[in-house]
C-alpha positions as CSV (number, residue, x, y, z in Angstrom):
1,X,53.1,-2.2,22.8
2,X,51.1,0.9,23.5
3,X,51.9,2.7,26.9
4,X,49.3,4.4,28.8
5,X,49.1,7.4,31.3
6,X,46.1,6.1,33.0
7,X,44.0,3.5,34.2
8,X,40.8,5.1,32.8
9,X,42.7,4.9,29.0
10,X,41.8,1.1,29.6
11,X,38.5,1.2,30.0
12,X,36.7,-0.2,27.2
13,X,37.4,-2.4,24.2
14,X,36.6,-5.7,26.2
15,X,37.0,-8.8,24.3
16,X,34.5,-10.1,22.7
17,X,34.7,-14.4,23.4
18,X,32.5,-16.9,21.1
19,X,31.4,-19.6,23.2
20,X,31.7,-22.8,21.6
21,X,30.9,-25.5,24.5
22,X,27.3,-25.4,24.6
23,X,25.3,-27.3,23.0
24,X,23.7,-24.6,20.1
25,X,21.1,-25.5,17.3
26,X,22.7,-25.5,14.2
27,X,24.1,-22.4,12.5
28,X,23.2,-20.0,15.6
29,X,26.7,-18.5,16.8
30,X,27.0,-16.9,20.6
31,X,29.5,-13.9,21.4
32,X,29.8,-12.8,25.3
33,X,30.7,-9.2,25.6
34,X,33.6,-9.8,28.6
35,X,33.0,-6.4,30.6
36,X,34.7,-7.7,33.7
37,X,38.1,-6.9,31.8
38,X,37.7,-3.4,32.3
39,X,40.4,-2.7,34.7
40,X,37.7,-1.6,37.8
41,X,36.3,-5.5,37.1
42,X,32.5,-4.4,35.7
43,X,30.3,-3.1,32.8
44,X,30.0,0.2,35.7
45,X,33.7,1.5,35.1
46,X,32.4,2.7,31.6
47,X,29.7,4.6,33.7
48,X,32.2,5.9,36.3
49,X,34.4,7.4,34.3
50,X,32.0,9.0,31.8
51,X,29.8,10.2,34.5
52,X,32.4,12.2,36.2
53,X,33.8,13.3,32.7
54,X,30.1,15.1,31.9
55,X,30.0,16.9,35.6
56,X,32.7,18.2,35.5
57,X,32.8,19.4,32.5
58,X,29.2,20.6,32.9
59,X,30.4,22.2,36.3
60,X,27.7,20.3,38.1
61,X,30.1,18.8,40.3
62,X,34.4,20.9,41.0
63,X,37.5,19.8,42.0
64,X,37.6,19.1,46.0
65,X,33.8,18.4,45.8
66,X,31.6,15.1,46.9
67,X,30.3,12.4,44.8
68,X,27.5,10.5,46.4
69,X,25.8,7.9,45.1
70,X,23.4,4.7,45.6
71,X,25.2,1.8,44.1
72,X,25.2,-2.3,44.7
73,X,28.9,-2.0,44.3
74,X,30.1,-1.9,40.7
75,X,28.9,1.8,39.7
76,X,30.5,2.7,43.3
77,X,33.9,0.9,42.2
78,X,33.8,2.8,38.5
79,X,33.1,6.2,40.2
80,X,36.1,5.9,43.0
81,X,38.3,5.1,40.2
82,X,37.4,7.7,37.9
83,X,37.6,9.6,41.0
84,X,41.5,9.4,41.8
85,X,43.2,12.0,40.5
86,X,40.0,14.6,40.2
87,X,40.7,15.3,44.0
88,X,37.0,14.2,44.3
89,X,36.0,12.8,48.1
90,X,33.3,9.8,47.0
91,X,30.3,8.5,49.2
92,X,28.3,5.5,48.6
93,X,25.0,4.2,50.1
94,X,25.1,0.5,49.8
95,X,21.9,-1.7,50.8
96,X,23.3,-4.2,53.8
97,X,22.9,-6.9,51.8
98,X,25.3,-6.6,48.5
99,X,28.5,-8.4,48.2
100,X,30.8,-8.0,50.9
101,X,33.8,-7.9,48.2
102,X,32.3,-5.1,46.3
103,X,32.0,-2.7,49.7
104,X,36.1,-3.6,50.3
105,X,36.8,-2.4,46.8
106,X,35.5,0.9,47.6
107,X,36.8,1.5,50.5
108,X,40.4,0.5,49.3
109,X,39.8,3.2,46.4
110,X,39.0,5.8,49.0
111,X,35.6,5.6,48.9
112,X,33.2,5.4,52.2
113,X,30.2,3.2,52.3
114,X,27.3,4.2,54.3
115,X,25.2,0.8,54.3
116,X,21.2,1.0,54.0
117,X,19.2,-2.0,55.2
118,X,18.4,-4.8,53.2
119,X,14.8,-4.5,53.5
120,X,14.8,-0.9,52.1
121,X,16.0,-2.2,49.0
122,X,18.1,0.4,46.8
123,X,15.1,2.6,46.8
124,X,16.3,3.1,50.4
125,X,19.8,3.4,49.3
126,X,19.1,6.7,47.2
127,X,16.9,8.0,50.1
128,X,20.0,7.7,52.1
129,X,22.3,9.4,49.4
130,X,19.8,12.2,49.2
131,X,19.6,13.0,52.7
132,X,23.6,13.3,52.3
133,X,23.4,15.2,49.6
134,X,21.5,17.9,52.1
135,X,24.1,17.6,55.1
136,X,27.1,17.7,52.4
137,X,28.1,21.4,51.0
138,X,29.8,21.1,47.2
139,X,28.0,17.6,46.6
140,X,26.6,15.9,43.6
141,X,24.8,13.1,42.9
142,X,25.3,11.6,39.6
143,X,21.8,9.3,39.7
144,X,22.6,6.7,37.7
145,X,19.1,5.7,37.4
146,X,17.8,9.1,36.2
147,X,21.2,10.2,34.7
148,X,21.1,10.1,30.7
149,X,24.8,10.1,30.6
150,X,24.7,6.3,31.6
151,X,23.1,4.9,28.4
152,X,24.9,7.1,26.5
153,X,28.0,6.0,27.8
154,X,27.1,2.7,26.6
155,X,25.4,4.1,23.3
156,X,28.7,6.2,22.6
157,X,31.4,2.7,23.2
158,X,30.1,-0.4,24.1
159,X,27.5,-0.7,21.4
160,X,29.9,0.7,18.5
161,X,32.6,-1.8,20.1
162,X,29.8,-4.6,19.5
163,X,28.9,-3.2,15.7
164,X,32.4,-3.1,14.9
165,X,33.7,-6.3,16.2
166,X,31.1,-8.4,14.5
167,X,31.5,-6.3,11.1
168,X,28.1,-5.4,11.5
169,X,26.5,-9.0,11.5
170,X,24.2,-8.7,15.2
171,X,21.2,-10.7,15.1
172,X,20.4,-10.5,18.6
173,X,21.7,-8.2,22.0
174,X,21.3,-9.1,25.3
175,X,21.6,-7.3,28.6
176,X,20.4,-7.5,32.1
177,X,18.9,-4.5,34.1
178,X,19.5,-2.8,37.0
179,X,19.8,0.7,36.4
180,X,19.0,-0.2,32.5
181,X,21.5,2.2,31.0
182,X,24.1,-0.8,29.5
183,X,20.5,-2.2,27.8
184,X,19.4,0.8,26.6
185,X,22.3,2.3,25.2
186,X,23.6,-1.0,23.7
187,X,20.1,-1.0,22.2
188,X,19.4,2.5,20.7
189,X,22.6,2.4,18.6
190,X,22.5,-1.5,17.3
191,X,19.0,-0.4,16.3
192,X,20.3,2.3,15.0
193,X,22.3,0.9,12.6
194,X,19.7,-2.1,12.1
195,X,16.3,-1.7,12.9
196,X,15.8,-5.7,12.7
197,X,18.1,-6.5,15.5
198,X,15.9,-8.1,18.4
199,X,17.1,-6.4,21.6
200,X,16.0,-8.7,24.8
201,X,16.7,-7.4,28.9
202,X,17.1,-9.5,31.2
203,X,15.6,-9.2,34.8
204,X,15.7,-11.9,37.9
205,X,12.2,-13.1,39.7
206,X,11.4,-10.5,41.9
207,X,11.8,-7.8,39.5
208,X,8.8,-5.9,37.8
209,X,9.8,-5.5,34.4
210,X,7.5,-8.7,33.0
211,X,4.5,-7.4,35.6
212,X,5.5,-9.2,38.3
213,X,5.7,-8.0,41.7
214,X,8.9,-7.0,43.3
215,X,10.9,-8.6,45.8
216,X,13.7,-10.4,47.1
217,X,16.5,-12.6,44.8
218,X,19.8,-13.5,45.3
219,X,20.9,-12.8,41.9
220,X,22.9,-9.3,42.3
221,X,23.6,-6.5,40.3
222,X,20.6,-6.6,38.1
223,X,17.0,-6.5,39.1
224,X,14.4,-3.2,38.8
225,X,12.2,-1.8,41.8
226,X,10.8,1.4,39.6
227,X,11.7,1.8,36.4
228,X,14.4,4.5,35.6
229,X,13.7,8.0,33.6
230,X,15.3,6.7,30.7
231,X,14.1,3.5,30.5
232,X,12.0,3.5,26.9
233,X,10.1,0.2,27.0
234,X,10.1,0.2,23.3
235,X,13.7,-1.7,23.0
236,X,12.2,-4.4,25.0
237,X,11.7,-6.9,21.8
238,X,11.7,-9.6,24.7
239,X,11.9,-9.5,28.5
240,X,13.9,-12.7,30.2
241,X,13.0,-13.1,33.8
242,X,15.1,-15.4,35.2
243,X,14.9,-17.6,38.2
244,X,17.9,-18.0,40.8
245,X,18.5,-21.0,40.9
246,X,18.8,-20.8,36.5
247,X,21.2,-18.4,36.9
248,X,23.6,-19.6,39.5
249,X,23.4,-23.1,37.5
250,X,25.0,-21.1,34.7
251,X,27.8,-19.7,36.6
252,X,28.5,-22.9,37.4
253,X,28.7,-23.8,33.7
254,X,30.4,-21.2,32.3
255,X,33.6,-22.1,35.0
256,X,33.3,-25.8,33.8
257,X,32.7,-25.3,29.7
258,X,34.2,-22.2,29.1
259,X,36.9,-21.4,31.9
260,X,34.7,-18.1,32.5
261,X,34.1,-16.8,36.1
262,X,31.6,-15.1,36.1
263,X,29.0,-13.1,38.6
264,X,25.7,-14.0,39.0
265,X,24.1,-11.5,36.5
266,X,25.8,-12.9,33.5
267,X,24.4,-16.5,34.5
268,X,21.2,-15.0,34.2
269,X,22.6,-13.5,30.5
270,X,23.7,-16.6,30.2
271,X,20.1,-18.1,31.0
272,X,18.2,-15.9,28.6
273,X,21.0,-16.3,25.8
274,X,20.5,-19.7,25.5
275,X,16.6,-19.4,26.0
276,X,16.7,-16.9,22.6
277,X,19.1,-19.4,20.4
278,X,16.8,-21.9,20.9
279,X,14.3,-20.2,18.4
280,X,16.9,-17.5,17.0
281,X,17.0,-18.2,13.1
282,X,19.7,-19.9,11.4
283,X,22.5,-17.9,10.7
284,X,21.5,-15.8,14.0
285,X,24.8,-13.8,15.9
286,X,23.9,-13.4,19.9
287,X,25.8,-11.1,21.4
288,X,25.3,-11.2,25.6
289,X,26.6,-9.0,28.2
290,X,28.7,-10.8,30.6
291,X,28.8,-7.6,33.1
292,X,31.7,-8.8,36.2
293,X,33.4,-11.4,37.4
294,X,32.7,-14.1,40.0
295,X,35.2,-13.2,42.7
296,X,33.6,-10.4,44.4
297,X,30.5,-12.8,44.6
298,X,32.8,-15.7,46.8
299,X,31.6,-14.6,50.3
300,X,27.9,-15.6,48.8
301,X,28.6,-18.7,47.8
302,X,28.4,-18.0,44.1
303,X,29.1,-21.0,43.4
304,X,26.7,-23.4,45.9
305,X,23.9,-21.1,44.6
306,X,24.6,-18.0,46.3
307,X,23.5,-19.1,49.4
């Protein structure tokens, strides 16, 4: 049994689990990428720690410094815990109305959350992290959603993880969106290695990635308000918007068929997985993004439709 030094040596190499309770046409196989057993419980503890890795070795960001950030609550809970040990102080600007769960997990890693109100959105979050950023001497801001470290933190591991795990044989990929930078770096290197593979994001109503306008949803963690600087709307072979009430229903399946507990975001994964295999060809691999885990959703109701 291998020994490790540290909790960021475990972040990475999730499991990938073939679901075999729904009810799939014939020949079409479904693989969820479980990102919630990264030790930090989300898809964002890959971001975290490679984030961190790049400023400081970049010197953007040194040792007794700041990191502030805008964050729904996972890329705040990756970033504290790449943070321990880096005698880094961390600051997150969290819109009022994010998980409850998330915000506790922060603070227990050391972090402190500045909330933003609801109605701002996370537009008004980064405002808020900016204006921090001013007041703060020695502070950096790693901008997830203009940052081109994030996709390639998912372009350098999770999507070679996915490629090698399946011996090459990926049909389809599916992620959601909220920064974009697990669907875009997932997607440049499958395409990479296989121009044919369909590459679909997945967004909630009230998000603007299909045309629609933006506004409020109860499905958290994914969702876009402006579209970030690296977002290249060329991977988008297929946009999923999915509705709320879809999603939460499949959080409520995956506990029931599958055992899975899973947040809100990967119902909606869940949603548009299903939506693709009903047309995928035969002989079609789906490969979904299951990005964290149902318990930091409990104070929502996550399972009574998040209300």
């Amino acid at each position: 049994m291998t020994i490790y030094q540290h909790v960021q040596e475990l972040i990475g190499n999730t499991p990938l689990l073939e679901l075999t309770r729904y009810p799939l046409p014939e020949g079409i196989r479904l693989f969820a990428k479980l990102e919630f057993m990264n030790p930090g419980g989300s898809v964002k503890d890959r971001i975290g720690k490679f984030l961190l890795e790049q400023a400081l070795a970049r010197g953007d960001v040194k040792p007794g410094g700041t990191v502030i950030e805008a964050t729904a609550g996972n890329t705040g809970i990756g970033l504290a815990m790449a943070a321990v040990g880096l005698n880094l102080k961390v600051i997150f600007t969290v819109p009022q109305k994010f998980s409850i769960e998330k915000q506790q997990l922060m603070k227990a890693l050391g972090a402190t959350v500045v909330n933003t109100p609801t109605s701002e959105g996370i537009t008004g979050a980064i405002r808020k992290a900016e204006s921090l950023a001013k007041e703060i001497p020695g502070s950096y801001i790693p901008g997830q959603f203009s940052n081109p470290d994030n996709p390639l933190a998912h372009y350098e591991h999770l999507g070679p993880e996915i490629w090698r795990d399946l011996n090459g044989q990926v049909d389809v990929y599916i992620a959601g969106a909220g920064s974009g930078g697990t669907f875009m770096g997932g997607s440049r290197y499958l395409k990479e290695q296989n121009p044919l593979i369909k590459t679909c994001i997945v967004e909630p109503e009230g998000s603007i990635l299909a045309g629609g306008p933006s506004g409020p949803h109860r499905t958290e963690g994914i969702g876009v308000e402006t579209l970030s600087s690296f977002m290249d709307v060329s991977y988008f072979d297929a946009i999923h918007t999915i509705s709320d009430e879809d999603a939460f229903e499949r959080v409520k399946d995956l506990a029931l068929l599958e055992g899975l507990l899973v947040g809100s975001s990967s119902g909606a994964a869940m949603q548009a997985a299903l939506n693709e295999a009903g047309h995928a060809a035969t002989g079609s691999n789906i490969v979904v993004i299951f990005p964290d885990s149902s318990e930091r959703y409990l104070s929502q109701n996550i399972y009574h439709g998040g209300q």
